[in-house]
Residue, then its C-alpha position, 0 to 999 in steps of 0.5 A: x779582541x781580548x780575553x773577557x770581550x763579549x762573543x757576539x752571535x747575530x741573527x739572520x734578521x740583523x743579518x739581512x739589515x746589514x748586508x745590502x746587495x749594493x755593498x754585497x755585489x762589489x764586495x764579492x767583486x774584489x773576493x773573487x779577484x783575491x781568489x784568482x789572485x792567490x790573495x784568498x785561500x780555502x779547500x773544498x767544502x765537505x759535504x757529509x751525507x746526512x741520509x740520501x737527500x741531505x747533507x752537511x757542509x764545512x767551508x773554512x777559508x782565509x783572506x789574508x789580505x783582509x786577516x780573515x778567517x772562518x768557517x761556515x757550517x751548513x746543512x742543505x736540505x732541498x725539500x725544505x720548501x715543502x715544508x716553508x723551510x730554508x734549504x740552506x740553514x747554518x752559521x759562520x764563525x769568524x776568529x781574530x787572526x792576531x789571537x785565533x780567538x772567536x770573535x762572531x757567529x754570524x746567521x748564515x741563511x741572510x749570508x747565503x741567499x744575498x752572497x750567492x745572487x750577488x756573485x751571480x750579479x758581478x757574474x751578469x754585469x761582467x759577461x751579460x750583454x750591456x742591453x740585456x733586458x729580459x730575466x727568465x728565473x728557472x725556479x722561484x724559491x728565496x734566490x729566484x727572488x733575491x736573483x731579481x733584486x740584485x741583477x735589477x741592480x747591474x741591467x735595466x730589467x724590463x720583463x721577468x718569466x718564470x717557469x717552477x714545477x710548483x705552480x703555486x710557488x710562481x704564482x706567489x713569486x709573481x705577485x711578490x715581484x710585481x708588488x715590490x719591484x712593479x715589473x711585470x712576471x709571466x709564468x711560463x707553462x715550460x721551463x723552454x718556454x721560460x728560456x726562449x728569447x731570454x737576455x739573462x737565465x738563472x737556474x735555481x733550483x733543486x733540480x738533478x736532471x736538465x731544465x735548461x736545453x741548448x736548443x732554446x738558447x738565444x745567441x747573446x744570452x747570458x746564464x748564471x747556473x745555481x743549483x746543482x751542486x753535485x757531481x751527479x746532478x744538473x740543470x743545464x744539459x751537454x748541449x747548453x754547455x757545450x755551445x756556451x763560454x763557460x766560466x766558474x767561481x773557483x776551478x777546483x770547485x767546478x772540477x769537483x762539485x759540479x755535475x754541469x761540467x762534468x757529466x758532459x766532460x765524462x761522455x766526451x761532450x766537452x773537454x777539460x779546456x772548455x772550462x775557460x777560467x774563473x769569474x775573478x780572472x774576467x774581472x782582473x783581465x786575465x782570462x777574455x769573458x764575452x767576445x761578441x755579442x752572440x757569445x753564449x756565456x755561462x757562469x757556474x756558482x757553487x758557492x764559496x767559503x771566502x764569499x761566505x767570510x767576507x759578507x760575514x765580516x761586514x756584517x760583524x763590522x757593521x754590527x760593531x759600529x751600530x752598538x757603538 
């Protein structure tokens, strides 16, 4: 890029043309290792209260294997499904790193809802169970249904349950994957009912108190953990946690941000070595993921910045070739 090129901004809908789930999930399958590989650096998010619900966020991160760097600008506002809203909305900028010129603004709510079921599907490929057939969403907002798309991609799904407070949610989030993916949905009366005899869980919701119980945990299941980002929030509680091998996206992340490690950690539940590494370290054969198949496991996304980066170079790439 030069002084004079065109800075392009791209839409959520060229976004979400752009970004597959079959190019996204390998994708944040090598983000991952470069992180726990030290090939990928980025700090915390800050997350500035916008009053006592919502909050505004800032992700910068650098892929030096890659010469990426950017940073996504977020606002989260849970109760945005109220309203028909996403809760998530925001952008990510990406810069040359020959110049440190700005190159891109790319729609990040397209780059949000696919990067995350993404990483929960390299997380489900990675630590589930190879024959695990059944997929329980605890929620059933945009990831409850981008959660099935992707992880349909990395396990023969068989049968779907769903369990949200809302009951007129499930019932549109039942007809919609039983009209696009022809698997069948039961909506469950109890997030336990949901759990039970489950190969794979997602937790996504807005939830800041325990929806998931370890009591309801089959031996073998596998949990991708979504919601809950905050230190004094979570949807698992200490006993799923503490009977699970747990795994997270970014050590630093979990440490700070996630309030399904840390509430339990406070009240001596767990200790600090419970948190047995990152996901990209599995990948990489550096820490054991799954050791039998009774193992417990659980990855804990709260999302990053490099994952946000690198989906947004791809999209910034692609849209480049197709104006060509």
């Amino acid at each position: 890029m030069k002084a004079g090129d065109t800075l392009e901004y791209i839409s959520e809908t060229a976004a979400e043309k752009l970004l597959t789930f079959e190019d996204c999930i390998p994708l944040m399958a090598e983000t991952l290792k470069a992180l726990s590989q030290k090939e990928a650096t980025q700090v915390l998010r800050t997350a500035l209260p916008i009053d006592t619900t919502n909050i505004l966020g800032v992700m910068p991160a650098v892929i030096e294997a890659q010469g990426l760097a950017g940073c996504k600008i977020i606002t989260i506002f849970p109760g945005n499904f109220k309203k028909g809203l996403h809760s998530h909305q925001g952008v990510v900028v990406l810069f040359e790193t020959s110049t440190g010129m700005l190159k891109a603004i790319v729609d990040g709510t397209a780059i949000t809802a696919i990067r995350t079921a993404a990483v929960s599907a390299v997380a489900t490929d990675t630590l589930a169970r190879s024959d695990a057939q059944i997929l329980t969403l605890l929620g059933s907002g945009v990831q409850a249904r981008r959660h099935v798309e992707a992880i349909r991609l990395v396990r023969d799904i068989t049968q779907v349950k769903v369990w949200d407070i809302d009951i007129i949610s499930a019932g549109l989030f039942k007809e919609d994957i039983e009209r696009e993916y022809a698997l069948p949905v039961t909506i469950c009366a109890t997030s336990s009912e949901a759990v039970r005899a489950s190969d794979i869980i997602c937790t996504v919701t807005a939830a800041k108190e325990p929806v998931c119980f370890g009591t309801d945990l089959s031996p073998g299941v596998h949990i991708n953990a979504v919601g809950a980002c905050r230190p004094n929030h979570r949807e698992l509680d200490s006993k799923a946690v503490a009977i699970g091998r747990l795994f997270g996206d970014c050590i630093e992340s979990v440490l700070a941000e996630s309030g399904d490690f840390l509430i339990p950690l406070s009240l001596e539940e767990i200790n600090h070595d419970h948190l047995l590494g990152e996901l990209g370290a599995v990948l990489t054969g550096a820490v054991s993921g799954r050791t039998s198949e009774n193992d417990i496991t659980i990855f804990k996304s709260l999302g990053l910045a490099i994952e946000d980066l690198a989906s947004a170079d791809l999209v910034y790439r692609r849209y480049i070739q197709s104006k060509l």
